[in-house]
VEXTOR-744956 format. One record per residue (C-alpha): x, y, z. Coordinates in nm, 2 decimals. Example, Ala and Ser with C-alpha at 12.3 -4.5 7.8 and 13.67 -1.06 7.14 Angstrom:
<pt px="1.23" py="-0.45" pz="0.78"/>
<pt px="1.37" py="-0.11" pz="0.71"/>
***
This chain:
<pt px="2.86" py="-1.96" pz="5.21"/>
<pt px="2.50" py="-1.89" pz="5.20"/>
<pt px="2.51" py="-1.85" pz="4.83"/>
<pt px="2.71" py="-2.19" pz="4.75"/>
<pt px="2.47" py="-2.35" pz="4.97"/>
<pt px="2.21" py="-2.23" pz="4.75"/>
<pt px="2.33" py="-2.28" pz="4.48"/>
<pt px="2.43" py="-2.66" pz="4.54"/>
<pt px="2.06" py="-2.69" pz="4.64"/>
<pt px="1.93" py="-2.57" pz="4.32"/>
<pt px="2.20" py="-2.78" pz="4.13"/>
<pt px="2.04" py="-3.04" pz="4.32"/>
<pt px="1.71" py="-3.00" pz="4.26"/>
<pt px="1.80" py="-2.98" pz="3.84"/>
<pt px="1.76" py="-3.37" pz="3.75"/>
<pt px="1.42" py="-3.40" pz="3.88"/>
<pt px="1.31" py="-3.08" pz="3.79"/>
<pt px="1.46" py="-3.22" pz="3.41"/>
<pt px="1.31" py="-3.56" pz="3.47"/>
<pt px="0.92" py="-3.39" pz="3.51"/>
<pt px="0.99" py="-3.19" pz="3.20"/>
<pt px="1.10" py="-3.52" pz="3.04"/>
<pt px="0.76" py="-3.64" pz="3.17"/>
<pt px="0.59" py="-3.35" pz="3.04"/>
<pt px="0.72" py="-3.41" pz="2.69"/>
<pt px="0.60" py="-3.79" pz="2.68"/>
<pt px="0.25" py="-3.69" pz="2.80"/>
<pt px="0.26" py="-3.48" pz="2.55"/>
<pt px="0.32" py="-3.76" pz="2.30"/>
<pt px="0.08" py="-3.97" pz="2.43"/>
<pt px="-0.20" py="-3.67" pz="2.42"/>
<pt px="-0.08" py="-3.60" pz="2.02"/>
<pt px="-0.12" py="-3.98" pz="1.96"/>
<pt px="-0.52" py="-4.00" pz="2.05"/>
<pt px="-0.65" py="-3.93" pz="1.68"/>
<pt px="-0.42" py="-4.18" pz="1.55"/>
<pt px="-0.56" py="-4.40" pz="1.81"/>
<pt px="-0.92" py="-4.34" pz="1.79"/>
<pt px="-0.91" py="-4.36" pz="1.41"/>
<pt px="-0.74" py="-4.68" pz="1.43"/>
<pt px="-0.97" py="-4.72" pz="1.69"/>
<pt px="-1.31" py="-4.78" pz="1.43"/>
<pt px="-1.12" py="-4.91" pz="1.18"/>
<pt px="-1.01" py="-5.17" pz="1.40"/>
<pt px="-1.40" py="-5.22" pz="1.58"/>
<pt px="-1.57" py="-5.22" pz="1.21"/>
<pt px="-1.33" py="-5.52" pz="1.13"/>
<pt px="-1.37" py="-5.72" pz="1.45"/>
<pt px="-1.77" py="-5.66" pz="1.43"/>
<pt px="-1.72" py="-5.50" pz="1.79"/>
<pt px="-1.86" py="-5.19" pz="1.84"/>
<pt px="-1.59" py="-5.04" pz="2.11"/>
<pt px="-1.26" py="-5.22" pz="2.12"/>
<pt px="-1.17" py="-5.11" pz="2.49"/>
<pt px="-1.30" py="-5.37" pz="2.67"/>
<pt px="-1.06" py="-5.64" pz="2.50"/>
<pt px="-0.72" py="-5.58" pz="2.51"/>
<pt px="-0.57" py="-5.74" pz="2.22"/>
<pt px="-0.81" py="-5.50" pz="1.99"/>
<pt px="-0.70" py="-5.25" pz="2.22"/>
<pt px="-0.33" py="-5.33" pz="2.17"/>
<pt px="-0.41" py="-5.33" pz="1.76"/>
<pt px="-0.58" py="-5.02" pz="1.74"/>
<pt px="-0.24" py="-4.91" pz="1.94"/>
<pt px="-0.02" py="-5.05" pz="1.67"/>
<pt px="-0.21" py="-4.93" pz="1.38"/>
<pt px="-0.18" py="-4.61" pz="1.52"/>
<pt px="0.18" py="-4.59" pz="1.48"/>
<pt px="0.15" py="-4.65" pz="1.10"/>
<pt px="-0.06" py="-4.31" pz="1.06"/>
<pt px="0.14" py="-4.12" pz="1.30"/>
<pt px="0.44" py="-4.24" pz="1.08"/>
<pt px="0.25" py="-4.10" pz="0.75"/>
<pt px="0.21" py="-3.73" pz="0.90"/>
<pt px="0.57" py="-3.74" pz="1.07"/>
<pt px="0.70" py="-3.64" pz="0.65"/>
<pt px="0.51" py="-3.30" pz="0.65"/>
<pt px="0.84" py="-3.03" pz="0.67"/>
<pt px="0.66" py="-2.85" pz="0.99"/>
<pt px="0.68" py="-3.17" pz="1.20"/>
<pt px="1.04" py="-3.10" pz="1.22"/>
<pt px="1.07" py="-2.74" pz="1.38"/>
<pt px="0.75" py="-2.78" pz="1.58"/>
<pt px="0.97" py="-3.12" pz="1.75"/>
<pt px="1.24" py="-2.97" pz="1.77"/>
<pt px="1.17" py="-2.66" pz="1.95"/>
<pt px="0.93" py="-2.91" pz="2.22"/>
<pt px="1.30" py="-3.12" pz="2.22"/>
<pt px="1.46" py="-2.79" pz="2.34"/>
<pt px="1.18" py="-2.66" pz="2.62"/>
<pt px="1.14" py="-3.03" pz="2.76"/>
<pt px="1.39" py="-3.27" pz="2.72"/>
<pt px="1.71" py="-3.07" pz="2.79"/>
<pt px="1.88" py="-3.08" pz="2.45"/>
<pt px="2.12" py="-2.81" pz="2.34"/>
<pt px="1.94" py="-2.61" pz="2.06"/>
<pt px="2.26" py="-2.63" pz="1.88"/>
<pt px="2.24" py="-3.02" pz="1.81"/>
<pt px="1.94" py="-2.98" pz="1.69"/>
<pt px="1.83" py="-2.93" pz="1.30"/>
<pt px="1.67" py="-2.53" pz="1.22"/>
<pt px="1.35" py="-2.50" pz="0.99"/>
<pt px="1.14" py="-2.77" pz="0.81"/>
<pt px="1.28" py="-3.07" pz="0.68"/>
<pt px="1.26" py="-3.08" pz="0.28"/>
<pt px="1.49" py="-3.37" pz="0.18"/>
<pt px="1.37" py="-3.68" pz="0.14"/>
<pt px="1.63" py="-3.81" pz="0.45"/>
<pt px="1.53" py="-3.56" pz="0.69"/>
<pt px="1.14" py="-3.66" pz="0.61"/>
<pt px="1.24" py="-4.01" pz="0.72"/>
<pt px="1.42" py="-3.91" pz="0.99"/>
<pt px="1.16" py="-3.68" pz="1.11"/>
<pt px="0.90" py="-3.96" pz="1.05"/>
<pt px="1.10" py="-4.21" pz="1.29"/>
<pt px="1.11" py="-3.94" pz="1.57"/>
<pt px="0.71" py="-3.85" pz="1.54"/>
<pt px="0.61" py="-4.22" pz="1.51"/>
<pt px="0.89" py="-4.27" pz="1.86"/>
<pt px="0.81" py="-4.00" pz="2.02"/>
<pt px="0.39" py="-4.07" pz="2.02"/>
<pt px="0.44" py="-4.43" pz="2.05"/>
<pt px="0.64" py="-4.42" pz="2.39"/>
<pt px="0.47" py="-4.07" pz="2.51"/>
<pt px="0.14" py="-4.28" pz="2.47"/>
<pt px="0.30" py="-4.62" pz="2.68"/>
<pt px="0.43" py="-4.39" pz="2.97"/>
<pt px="0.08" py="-4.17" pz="2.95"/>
<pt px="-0.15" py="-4.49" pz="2.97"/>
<pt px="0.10" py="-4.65" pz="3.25"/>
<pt px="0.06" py="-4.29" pz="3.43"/>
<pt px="-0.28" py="-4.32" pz="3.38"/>
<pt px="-0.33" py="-4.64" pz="3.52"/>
<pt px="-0.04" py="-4.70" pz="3.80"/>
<pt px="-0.12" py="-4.43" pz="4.06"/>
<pt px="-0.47" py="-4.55" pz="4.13"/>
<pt px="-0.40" py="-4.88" pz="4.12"/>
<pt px="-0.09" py="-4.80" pz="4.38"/>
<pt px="-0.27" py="-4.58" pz="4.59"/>
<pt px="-0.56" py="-4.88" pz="4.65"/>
<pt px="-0.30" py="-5.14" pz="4.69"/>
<pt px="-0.11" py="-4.89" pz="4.96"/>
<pt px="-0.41" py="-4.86" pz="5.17"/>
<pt px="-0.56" py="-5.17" pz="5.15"/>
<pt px="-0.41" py="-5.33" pz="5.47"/>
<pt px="-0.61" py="-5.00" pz="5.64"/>
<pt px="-0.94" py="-5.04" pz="5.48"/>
<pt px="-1.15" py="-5.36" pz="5.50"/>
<pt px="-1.37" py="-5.31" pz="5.26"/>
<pt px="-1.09" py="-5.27" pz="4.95"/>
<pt px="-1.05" py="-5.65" pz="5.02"/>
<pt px="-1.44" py="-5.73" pz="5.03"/>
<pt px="-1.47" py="-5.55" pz="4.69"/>
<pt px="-1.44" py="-5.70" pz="4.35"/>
<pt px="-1.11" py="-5.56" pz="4.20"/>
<pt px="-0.96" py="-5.92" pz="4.20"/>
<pt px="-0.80" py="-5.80" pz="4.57"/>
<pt px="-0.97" py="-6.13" pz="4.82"/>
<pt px="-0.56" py="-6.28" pz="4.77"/>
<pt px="-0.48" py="-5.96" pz="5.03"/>
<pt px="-0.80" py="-6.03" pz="5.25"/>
<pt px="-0.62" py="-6.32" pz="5.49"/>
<pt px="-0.26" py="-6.32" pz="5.73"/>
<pt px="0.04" py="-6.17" pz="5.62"/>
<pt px="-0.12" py="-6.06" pz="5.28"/>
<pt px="-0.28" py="-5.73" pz="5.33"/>
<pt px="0.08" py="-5.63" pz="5.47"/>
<pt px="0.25" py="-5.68" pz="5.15"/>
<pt px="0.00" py="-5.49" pz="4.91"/>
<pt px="0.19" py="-5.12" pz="5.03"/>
<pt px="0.51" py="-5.28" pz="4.93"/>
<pt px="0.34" py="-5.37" pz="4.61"/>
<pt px="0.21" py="-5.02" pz="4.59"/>
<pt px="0.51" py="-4.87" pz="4.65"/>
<pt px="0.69" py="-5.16" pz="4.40"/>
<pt px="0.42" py="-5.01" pz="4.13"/>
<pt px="0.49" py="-4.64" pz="4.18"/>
<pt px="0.90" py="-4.67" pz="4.16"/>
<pt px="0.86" py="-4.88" pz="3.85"/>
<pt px="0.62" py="-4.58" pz="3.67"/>
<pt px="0.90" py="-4.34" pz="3.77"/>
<pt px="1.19" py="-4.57" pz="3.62"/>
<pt px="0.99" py="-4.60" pz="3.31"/>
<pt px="0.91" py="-4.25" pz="3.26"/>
<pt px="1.30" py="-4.15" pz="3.32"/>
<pt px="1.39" py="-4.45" pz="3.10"/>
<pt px="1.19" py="-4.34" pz="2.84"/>
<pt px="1.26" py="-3.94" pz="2.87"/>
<pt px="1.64" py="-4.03" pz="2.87"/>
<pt px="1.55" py="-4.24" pz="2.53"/>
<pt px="1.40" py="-3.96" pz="2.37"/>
<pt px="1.65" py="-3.70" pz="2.44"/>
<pt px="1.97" py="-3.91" pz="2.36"/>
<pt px="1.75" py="-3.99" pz="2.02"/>
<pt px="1.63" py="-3.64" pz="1.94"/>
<pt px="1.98" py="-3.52" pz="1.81"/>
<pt px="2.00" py="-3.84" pz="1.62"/>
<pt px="1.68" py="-3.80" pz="1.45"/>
<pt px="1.63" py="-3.43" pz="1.48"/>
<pt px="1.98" py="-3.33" pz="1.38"/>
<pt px="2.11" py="-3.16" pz="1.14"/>
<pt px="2.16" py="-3.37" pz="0.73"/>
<pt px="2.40" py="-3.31" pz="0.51"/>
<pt px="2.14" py="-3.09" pz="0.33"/>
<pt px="2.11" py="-2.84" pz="0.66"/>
<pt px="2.48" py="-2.84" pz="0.70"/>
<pt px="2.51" py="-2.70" pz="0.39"/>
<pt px="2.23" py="-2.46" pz="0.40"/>
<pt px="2.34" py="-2.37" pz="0.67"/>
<pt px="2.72" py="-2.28" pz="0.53"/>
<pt px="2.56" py="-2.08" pz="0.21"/>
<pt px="2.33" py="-1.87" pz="0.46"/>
<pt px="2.66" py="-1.76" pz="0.67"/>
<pt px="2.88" py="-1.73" pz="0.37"/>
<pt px="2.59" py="-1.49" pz="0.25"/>
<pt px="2.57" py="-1.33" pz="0.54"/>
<pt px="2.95" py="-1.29" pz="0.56"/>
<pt px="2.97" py="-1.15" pz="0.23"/>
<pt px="2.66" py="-0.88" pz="0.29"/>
<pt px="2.89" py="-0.82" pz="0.63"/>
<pt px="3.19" py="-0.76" pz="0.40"/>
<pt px="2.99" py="-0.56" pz="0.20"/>
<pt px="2.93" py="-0.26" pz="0.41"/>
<pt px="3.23" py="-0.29" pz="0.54"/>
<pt px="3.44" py="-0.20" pz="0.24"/>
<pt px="3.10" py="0.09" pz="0.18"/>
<pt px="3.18" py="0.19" pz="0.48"/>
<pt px="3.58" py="0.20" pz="0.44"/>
<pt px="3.55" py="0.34" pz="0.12"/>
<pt px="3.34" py="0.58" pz="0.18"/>
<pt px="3.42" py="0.70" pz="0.53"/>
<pt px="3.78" py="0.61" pz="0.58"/>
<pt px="3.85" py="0.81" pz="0.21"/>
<pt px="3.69" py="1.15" pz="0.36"/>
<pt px="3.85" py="1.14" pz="0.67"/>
<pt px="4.19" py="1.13" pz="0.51"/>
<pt px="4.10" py="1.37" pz="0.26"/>
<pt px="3.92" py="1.61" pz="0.53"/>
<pt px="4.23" py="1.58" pz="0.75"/>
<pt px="4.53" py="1.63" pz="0.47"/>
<pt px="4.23" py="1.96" pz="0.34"/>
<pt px="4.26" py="2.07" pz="0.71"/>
<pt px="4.64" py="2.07" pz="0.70"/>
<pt px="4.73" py="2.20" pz="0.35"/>
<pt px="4.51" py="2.51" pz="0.42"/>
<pt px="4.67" py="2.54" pz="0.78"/>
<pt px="5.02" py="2.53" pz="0.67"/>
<pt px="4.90" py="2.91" pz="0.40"/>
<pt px="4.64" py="3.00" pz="0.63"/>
<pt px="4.83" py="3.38" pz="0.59"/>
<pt px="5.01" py="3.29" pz="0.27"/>
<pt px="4.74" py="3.18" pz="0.01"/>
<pt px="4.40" py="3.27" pz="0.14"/>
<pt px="4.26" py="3.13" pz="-0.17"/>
<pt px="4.36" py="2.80" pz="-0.12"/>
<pt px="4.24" py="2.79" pz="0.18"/>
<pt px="3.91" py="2.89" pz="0.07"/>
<pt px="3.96" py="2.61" pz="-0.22"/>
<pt px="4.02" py="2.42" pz="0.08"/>
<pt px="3.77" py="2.49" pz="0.30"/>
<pt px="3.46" py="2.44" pz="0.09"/>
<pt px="3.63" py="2.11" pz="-0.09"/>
<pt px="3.62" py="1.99" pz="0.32"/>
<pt px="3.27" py="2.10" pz="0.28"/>
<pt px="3.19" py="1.90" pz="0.00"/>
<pt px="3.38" py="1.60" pz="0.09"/>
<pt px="3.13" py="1.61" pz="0.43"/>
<pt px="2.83" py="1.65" pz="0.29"/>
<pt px="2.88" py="1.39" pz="0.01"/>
<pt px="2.99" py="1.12" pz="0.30"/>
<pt px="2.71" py="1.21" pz="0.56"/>
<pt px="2.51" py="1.11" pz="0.23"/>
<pt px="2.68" py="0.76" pz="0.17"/>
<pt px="2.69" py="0.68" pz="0.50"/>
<pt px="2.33" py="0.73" pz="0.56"/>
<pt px="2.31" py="0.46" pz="0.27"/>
<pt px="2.48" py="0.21" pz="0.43"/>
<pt px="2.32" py="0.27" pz="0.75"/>
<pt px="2.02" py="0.20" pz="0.63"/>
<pt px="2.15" py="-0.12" pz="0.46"/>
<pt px="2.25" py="-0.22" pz="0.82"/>
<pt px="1.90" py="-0.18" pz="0.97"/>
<pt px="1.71" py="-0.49" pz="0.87"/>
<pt px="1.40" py="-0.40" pz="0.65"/>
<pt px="1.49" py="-0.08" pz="0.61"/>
<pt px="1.45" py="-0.03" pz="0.24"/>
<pt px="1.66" py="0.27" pz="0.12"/>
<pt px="1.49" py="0.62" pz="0.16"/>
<pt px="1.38" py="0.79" pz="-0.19"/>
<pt px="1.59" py="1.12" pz="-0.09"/>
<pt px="1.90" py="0.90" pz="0.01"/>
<pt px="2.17" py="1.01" pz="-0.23"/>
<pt px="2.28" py="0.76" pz="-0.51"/>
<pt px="2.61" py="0.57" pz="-0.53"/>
<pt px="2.88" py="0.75" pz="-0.66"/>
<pt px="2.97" py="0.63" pz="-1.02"/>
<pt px="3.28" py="0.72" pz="-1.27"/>
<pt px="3.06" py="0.85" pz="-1.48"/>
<pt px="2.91" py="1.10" pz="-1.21"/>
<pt px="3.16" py="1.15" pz="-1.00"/>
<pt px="3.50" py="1.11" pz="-1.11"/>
<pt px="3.55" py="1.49" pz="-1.17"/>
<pt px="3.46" py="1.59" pz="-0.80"/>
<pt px="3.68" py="1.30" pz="-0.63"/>
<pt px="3.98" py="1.45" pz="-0.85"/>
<pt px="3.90" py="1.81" pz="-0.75"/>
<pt px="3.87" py="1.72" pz="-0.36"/>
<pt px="4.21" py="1.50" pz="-0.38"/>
<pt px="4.36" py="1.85" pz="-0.54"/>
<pt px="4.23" py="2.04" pz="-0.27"/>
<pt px="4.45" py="1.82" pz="-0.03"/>
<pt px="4.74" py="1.93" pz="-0.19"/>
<pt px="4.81" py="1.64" pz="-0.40"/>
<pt px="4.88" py="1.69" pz="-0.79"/>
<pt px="4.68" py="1.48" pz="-1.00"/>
<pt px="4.69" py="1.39" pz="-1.34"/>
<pt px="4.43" py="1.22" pz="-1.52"/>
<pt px="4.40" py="1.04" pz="-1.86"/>
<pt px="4.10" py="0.91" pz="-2.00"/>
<pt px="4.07" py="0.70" pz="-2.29"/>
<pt px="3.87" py="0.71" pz="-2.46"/>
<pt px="3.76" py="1.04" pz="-2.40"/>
<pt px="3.66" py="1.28" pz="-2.11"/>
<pt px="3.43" py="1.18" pz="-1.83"/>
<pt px="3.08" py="1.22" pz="-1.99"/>
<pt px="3.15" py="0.91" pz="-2.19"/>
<pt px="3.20" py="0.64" pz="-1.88"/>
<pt px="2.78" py="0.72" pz="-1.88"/>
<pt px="2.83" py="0.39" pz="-2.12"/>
<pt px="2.99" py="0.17" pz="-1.88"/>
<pt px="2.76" py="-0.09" pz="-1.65"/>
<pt px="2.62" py="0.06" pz="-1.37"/>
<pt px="2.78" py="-0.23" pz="-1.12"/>
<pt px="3.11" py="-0.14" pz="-1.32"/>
<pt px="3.14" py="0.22" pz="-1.31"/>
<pt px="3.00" py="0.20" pz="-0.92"/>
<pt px="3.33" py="-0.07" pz="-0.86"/>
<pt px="3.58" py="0.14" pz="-1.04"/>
<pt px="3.48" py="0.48" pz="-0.88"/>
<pt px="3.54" py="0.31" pz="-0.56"/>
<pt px="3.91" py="0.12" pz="-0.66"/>
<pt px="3.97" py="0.49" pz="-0.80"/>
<pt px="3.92" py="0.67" pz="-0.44"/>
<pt px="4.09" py="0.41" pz="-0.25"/>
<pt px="4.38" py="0.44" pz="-0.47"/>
<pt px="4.38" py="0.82" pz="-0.41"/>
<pt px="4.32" py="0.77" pz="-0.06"/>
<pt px="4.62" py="0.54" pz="-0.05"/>
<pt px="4.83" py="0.78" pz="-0.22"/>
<pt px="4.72" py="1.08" pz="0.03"/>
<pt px="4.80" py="0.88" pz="0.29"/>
<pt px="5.15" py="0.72" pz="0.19"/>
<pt px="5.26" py="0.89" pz="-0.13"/>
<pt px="5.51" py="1.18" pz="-0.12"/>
<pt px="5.43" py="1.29" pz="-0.48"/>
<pt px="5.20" py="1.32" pz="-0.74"/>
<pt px="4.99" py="1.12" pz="-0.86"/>
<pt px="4.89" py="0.98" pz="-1.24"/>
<pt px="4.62" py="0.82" pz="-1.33"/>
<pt px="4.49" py="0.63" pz="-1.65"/>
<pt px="4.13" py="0.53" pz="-1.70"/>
<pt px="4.08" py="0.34" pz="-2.05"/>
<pt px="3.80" py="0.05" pz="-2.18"/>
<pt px="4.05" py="-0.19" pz="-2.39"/>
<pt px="3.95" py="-0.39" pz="-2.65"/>
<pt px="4.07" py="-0.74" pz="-2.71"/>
<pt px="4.05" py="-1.01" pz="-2.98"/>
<pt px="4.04" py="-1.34" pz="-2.92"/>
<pt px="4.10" py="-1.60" pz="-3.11"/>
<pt px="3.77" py="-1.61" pz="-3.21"/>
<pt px="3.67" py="-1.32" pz="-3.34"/>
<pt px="3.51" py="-1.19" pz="-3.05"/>
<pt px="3.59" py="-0.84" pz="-2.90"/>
<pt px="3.63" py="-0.88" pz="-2.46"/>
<pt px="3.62" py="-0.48" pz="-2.31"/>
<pt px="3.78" py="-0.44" pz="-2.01"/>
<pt px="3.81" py="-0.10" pz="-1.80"/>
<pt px="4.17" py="-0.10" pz="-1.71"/>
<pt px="4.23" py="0.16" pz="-1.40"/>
<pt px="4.62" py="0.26" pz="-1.31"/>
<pt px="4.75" py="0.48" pz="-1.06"/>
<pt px="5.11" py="0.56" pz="-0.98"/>
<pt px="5.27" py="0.79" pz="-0.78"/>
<pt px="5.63" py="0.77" pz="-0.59"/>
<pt px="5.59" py="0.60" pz="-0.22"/>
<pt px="5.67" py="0.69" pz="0.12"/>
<pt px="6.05" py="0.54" pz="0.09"/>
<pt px="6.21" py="0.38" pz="-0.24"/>
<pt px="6.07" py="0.04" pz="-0.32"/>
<pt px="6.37" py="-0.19" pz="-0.20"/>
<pt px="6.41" py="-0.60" pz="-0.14"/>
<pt px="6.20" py="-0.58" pz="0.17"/>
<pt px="5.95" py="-0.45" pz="-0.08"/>
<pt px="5.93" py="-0.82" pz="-0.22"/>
<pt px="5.90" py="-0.89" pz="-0.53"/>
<pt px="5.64" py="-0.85" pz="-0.85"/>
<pt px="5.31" py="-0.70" pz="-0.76"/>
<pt px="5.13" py="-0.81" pz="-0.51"/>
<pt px="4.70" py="-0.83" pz="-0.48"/>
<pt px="4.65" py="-0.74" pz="-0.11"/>
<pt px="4.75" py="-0.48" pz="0.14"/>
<pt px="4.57" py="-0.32" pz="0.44"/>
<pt px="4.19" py="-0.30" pz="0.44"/>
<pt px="4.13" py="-0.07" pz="0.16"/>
<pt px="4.36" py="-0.26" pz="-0.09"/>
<pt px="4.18" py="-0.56" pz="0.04"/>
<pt px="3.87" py="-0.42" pz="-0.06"/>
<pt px="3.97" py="-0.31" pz="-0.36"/>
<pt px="4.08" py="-0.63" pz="-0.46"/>
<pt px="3.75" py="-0.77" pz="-0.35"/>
<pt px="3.54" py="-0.54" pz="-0.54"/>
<pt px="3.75" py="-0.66" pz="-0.88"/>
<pt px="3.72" py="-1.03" pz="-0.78"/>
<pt px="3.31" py="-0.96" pz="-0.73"/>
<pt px="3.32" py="-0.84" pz="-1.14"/>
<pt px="3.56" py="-1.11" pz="-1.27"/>
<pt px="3.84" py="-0.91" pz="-1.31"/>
<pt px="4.16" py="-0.84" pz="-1.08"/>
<pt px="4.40" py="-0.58" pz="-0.89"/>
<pt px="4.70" py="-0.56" pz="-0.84"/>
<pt px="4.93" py="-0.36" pz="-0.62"/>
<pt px="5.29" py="-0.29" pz="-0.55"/>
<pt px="5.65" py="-0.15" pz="-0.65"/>
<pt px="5.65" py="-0.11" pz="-0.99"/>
<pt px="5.98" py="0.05" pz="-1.18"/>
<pt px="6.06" py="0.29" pz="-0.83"/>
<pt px="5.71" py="0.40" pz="-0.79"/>
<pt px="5.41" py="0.27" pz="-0.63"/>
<pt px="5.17" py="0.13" pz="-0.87"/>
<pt px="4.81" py="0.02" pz="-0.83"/>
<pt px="4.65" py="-0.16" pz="-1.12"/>
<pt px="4.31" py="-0.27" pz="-1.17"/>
<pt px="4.15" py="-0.46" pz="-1.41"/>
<pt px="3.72" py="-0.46" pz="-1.50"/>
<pt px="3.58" py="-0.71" pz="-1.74"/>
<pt px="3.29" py="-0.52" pz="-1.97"/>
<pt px="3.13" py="-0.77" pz="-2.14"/>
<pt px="3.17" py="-0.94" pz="-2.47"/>
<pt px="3.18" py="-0.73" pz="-2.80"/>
<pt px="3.15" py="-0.81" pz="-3.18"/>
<pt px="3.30" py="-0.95" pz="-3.44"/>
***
């Protein structure tokens, strides 16, 4: 009960404390407005021939509104923005979401931005001269009816000096005071319902926005097919190593052996990957000189057979045009890609296939109509599936399946090029496609 009762009280206590922030923030205006003012201030005294403009008020009142013009002209720098917006979110109350991130570099958002400065100043510097002027005049008017001589002195008071008079200057006072605080709220409420107008978010920052999380979404995406790839295709060749050389542990003490040290390979290589994309994942952490490389076809493809063999798993392998030593020709980015469709493909086929497995690695050439050679690295991969490919199976190939085939899929989209996989002719068939690059003539 205690802590409700609290809690109410501090609910309580929330619009006022919101409405002094609010107060805060117009002060503040009304403080960043004074070298717009006292510029305006000579440039309004040299034209009148008057030497200080304070003593009259309309000078006064046009060194104000000249003022406003300046503060408009320094409202389009880009930091103006962020440096409001973030005062906006400390004083007035506004959510930080409603409100626009980093400098303002359209020409709209200038304006806008402009608008809010030249508002924001203007008002801040009303509600700061009203608060600098109401409270003493209050205070004198509150104790007048208690101190003669306030009504013998020459403030333009004698109307308070006889009868009833004197009485009525507290109510006055009082009058004065209330209609500063109405003001002040008025005005802080202004700002803050105008800040997400003016402050908000353009088109332009919308957008930005999008692009900046689609980026980050695809850097996300990123290392999580590195990390798929890379991680999820060790652990199921570690664990079908582990159980192939269980199952002749007495039988075939070679294989186990074979086994053993391709489980040790297969570790070693992915503690290395991993601490790749790890590093990726730590912001500003550029990649350490002794962190090992990306595997490639060109590099690799001979030890990611070996270690699928290892499981268990036949493997047959034909490479057009030649043997490994020539994908050293293929684009880095490309050879990277297709070692990586090439493992999840295995990895699918370890963890779903009941057979062995072919594979065909060739760069095509193709003619156009034009004259002009396209290469492509065409990857395929069969082997016979879990159960017989029937009508539940669907129909023609399809591009997605879990994670991995996902990825795959994604890797191929990244190049230009396309996978594809499904039941093909009573086996399970996985089919990727690399554009190379244009040829000759």
């Amino acid at each position: 009960m205690a802590t409700r009762t609290g809690t109410g009280a501090r609910a309580g206590r929330v619009p006022w404390a919101r409405a002094g922030l609010r107060w805060v923030h117009l002060i503040l205006g009304g403080a960043l407005l004074m070298p717009y003012f006292l510029l305006a201030e000579v440039v309004v005294g040299v034209w009148s021939g008057r030497g200080n403009v304070f003593g009259s008020t309309p000078l006064t009142l046009a060194a104000y509104g000249l003022s406003l013009p300046l503060a408009a002209v320094t409202g389009v720098f880009g930091l103006v923005r962020p440096m409001s917006a973030g005062a906006v979110r400390a004083l007035c109350g506004v959510a930080g979401e409603r409100l626009a991130e980093g400098p303002a570099r359209a020409g709209a958002a200038r304006r806008r931005t402009s608008a809010w400065w030249t508002l924001h100043l203007g008002v801040g510097a009303a509600i700061s001269g009203m608060s600098l002027a109401v409270p003493p005049m209050a205070v004198v008017l509150i104790v007048l009816p208690f101190v003669s001589r306030l009504r013998e002195t020459p403030l333009g008071l004698g109307w308070f000096s006889t009868g009833a008079a004197p009485y009525l200057a507290p109510l006055l006072g009082t009058g004065l005071l209330g209609g500063l605080v109405l003001c002040a709220a008025g005005a802080g409420s202004l700002l803050a319902r105008t800040a997400p107008v003016l402050l908000g978010p353009t088109g332009a920052d919308r957008l930005a926005a999008a692009e900046e999380r689609a980026a980050d979404l695809a850097v996300r995406n990123r290392l999580a097919r590195e990390l798929h790839d890379a991680v999820g295709h060790a652990l199921s060749a570690v664990t079908l190593q582990a159980v192939a050389a269980r199952r002749v542990l007495d039988s075939d003490p070679a294989f186990v052996r074979e086994a053993l040290a391709a489980i040790e390979d297969t570790t070693r290589r992915t503690v290395g990957e991993l601490d790749v994309v790890l590093g990726l994942l730590r912001d500003g952490d550029p990649a350490r000189p002794d962190a090992a490389p990306a595997p490639t076809l060109a590099a690799d493809l001979d030890g990611l057979l070996s270690r699928t063999r290892a499981a268990g798993t036949a493997v047959t392998a034909h490479q057009e045009p030649g043997p490994a030593g020539n994908w050293a020709r293929l684009p880095a980015i490309a050879s990277r890609e297709a070692y990586r469709i090439v493992q999840e493909g295995l990895s699918n086929a370890l963890r779903h296939g009941t057979g062995p497995v072919e594979l065909r690695i060739a760069v095509r050439d193709e003619r156009d109509g034009t004259g002009i050679t396209d290469r492509e690295l065409e990857i395929t991969m069969t082997n016979p599936p879990t159960r017989p490919p029937g009508p539940a199976d669907g129909h023609g190939p399809r591009t997605t399946g879990g994670r991995g085939l996902q990825g795959a899929a994604e890797r191929a989209t990244l190049l230009g090029g396309h996978v594809e996989a499904g039941p093909h002719r009573g086996l399970w068939r996985l089919r990727a496609v690399l554009p190379l690059g244009g040829g000759s003539r």
